[in-house]
Each structure stands twice: as structure tokens, then as C-alpha cells.
BADO-356226 format. One record per atom (N, C-alpha, C): residue in one letter; x, y, z. Coordinates in pm, whole numbers, padded with zeros to 5 digits, always signed. Each point is the difference from the previous one (the first is absolute). Example, Ala and Ser with C-alpha at 12.3 -4.5 7.8 and 13.67 -1.06 7.14 Angstrom:
BEGIN
a+01319-00569+00780a-00089+00119+00000a+00090+00120+00000s-00035+00105-00072s+00082+00119+00006s-00077+00109+00073
***
This chain:
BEGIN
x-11325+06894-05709x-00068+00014-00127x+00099+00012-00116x+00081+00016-00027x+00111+00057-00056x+00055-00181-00065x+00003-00080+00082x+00056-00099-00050x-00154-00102-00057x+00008+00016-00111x-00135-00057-00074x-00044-00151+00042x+00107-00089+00032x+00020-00134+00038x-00067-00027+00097x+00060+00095+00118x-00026-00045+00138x-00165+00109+00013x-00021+00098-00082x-00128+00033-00019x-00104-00071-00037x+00010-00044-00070x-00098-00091-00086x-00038-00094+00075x+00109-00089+00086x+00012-00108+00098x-00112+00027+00099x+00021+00152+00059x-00083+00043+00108x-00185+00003-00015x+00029+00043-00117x-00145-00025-00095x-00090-00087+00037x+00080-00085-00039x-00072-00179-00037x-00016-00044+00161x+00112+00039+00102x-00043-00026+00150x-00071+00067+00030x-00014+00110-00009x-00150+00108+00046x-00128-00066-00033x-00001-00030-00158x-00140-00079-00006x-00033-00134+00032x+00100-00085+00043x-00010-00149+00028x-00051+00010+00177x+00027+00141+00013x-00041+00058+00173x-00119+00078-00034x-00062+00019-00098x-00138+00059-00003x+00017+00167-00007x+00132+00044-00061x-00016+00106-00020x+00037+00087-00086x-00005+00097-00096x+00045+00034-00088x+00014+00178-00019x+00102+00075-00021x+00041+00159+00060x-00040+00016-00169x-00125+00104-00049x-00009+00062-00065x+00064+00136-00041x+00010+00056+00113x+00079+00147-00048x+00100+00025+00146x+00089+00033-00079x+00131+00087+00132x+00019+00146-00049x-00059+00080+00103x-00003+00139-00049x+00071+00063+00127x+00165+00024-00049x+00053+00122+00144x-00037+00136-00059x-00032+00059+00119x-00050+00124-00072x+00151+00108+00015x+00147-00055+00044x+00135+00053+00006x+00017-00076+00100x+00168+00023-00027x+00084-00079+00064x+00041-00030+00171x-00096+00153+00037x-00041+00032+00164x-00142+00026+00029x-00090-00060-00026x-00156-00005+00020x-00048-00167-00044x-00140+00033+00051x-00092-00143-00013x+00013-00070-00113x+00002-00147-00034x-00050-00058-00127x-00079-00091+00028x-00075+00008-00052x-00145-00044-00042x-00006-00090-00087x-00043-00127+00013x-00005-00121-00050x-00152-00052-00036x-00040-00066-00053x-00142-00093-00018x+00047-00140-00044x-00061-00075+00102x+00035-00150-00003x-00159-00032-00026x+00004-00151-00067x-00113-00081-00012x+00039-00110+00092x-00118-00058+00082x-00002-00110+00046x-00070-00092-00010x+00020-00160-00013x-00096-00119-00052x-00114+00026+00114x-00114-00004-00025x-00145-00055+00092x+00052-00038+00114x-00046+00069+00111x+00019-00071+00119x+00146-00010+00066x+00050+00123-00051x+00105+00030+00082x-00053+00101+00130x+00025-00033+00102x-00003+00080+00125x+00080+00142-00042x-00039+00121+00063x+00101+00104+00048x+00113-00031+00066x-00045-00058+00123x+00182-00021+00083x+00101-00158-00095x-00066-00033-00106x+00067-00078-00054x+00042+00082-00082x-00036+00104-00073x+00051+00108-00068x+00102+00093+00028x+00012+00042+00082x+00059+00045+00091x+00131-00037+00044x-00017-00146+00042x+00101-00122+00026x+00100-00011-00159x-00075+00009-00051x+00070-00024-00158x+00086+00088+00002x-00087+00182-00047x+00094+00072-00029x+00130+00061+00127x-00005-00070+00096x+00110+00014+00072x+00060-00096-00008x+00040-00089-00051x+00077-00133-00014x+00041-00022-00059x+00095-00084-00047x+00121-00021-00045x-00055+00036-00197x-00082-00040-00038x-00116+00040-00146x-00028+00095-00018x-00014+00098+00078x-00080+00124+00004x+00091+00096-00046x-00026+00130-00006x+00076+00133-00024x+00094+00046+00056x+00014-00085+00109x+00176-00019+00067x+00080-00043+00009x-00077-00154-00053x+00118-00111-00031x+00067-00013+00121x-00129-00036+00118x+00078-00031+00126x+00050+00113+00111x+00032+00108-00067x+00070+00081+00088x-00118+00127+00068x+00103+00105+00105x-00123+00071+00021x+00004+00119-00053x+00017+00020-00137x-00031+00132-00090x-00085+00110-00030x-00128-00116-00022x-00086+00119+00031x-00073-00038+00111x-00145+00101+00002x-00119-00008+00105x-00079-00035-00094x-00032-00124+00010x-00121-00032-00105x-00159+00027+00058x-00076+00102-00056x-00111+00005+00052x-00128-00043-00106x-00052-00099+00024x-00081-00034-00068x-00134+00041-00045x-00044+00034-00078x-00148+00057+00014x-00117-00086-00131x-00019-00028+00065x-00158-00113-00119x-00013+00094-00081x-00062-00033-00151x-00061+00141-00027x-00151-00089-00049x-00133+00088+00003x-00084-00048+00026x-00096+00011-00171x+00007-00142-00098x-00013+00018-00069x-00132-00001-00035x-00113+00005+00116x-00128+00018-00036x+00002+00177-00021x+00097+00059+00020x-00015+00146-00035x+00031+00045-00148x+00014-00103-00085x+00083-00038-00102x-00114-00051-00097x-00085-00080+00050x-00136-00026-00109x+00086-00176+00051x+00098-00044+00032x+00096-00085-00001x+00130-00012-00123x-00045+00114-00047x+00141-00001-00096x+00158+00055+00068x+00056-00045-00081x+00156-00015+00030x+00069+00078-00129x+00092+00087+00042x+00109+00066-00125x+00078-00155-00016x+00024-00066+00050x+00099-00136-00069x-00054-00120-00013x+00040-00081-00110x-00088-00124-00017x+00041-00082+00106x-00093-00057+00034x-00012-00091+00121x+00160-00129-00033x+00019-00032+00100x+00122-00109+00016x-00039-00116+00033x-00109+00008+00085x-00068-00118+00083x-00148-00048-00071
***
């Protein structure tokens, strides 16, 4: 993240792959961070999944973190979203 170039780059491949990281929240430098991704229509979970462990994802390939995924269920929501849609 730090290098704006190769950030920005990652960007534009995330969404040309149907996906887009709204918020990166570590909650410190030795505990969980908590992310919210958008995904285009008709992305599967284990394609989700597949993503954020792969070479695109929040590891950039490697095995850093434990990515655990969790839907969040926006009929609990009215269907609203805190971020404007990407897709």
C-alpha cells in the first residue's frame, strides 16, 4: 500500500476480477483486521475465497494471513450498504 503505483495497479486488477476492498481496518499490529470487499453478481463464495488467497488478494500470494470469510447478509440491512456500490 505504501507504494501508490503498484497500489493503484492492484485496484484496477481487483475490479477487472470482480472485486473491489472497501475498508481495511487492523484493529493493531497483533490482532484481527477486518476488511469489506464488494463483489460483481454472481460471484461464488469458494471463488471468493480463491481470490482473497491468491496472488490479488490480501496476501499477494503468500501465506500471511487466515482469511476467513463471512457474507454479510444485506437483507438485514433494508439492502443498504455503508459504501457506494462498485459493481
Amino acid at each position: 500500500m505504501s507504494d501508490e503505483t503498484v497500489f493503484a495497479q492492484n485496484i484496477k486488477t481487483t475490479m477487472k476480477k470482480g472485486f473491489f476492498n472497501h475498508a481495511f481496518m487492523p484493529m493493531n499490529s497483533e490482532s484481527p483486521i477486518y476488511c469489506v470487499w464488494e463483489a460483481k453478481e454472481g460471484i461464488s463464495d469458494s471463488q471468493f475465497q480463491d481470490f482473497i488467497d491468491g496472488p490479488y488478494g490480501v496476501n499477494w500470494g503468500l501465506v500471511a494471513l487466515n482469511n476467513n470469510v463471512m457474507k454479510i447478509d444485506l437483507s438485514l440491512t433494508g439492502g443498504q450498504t455503508p459504501y457506494e456500490r462498485k459493481f
